[in-house]
C-alpha angles and dihedrals in degrees: 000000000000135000126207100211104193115201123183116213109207111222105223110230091026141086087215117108115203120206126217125193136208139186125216119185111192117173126239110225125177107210118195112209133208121248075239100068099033102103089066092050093056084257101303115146085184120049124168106221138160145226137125090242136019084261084060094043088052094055093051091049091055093049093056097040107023103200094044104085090057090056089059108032131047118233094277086059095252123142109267114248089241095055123090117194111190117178113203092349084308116123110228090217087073087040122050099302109220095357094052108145121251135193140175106310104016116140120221122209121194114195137176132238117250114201123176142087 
């Protein structure tokens, strides 16, 4: 997803406007969420997000649902054991972890752990 901003720079002394562009790209991420977490996500399953990597992704998250980032990270901002991130069916653990690369269209899938016998 990209946005064209358009701002207009009044000369002093002159009737002339200058415009100046500028581009910003912003990624368009789906992310799925656990029933676990949705209380923190007003009860979406499915939330569109951005962010360049899954630490990115992660920010923005937090931003629009503050409570959420500590539910999936430690307090070194690392990805909990029992938290499993996948993008596109991929699991981040094989990719770049944290750092796993994102662009326009990905799907997120964040998944928790099940232990027992």
């Amino acid at each position: 997803m990209s946005f064209l901003f358009i701002t207009l720079n009044f000369i002093p002394n002159s009737s002339l406007l200058t415009p100046h562009f500028s581009l910003c790209t912003s990624m368009a991420v789906t992310v799925l969420v656990p029933t676990t977490l949705q209380n923190l996500t007003n009860n979406q399953a499915t939330l569109e997000s951005s962010g360049s990597t899954i630490a990115e992704l992660l920010d923005s998250l937090e931003q629009s649902f503050p409570g959420i980032k500590s539910r999936l990270c430690d307090e070194e901002g690392k990805l909990r054991r029992f938290v499993n991130f996948y993008v596109d069916s991929e699991d981040i653990r094989y990719l770049d972890g944290i750092n796993t690369a994102l662009k326009d269209g990905d799907e997120v899938s964040i998944v928790p752990a099940v232990a027992g016998g």
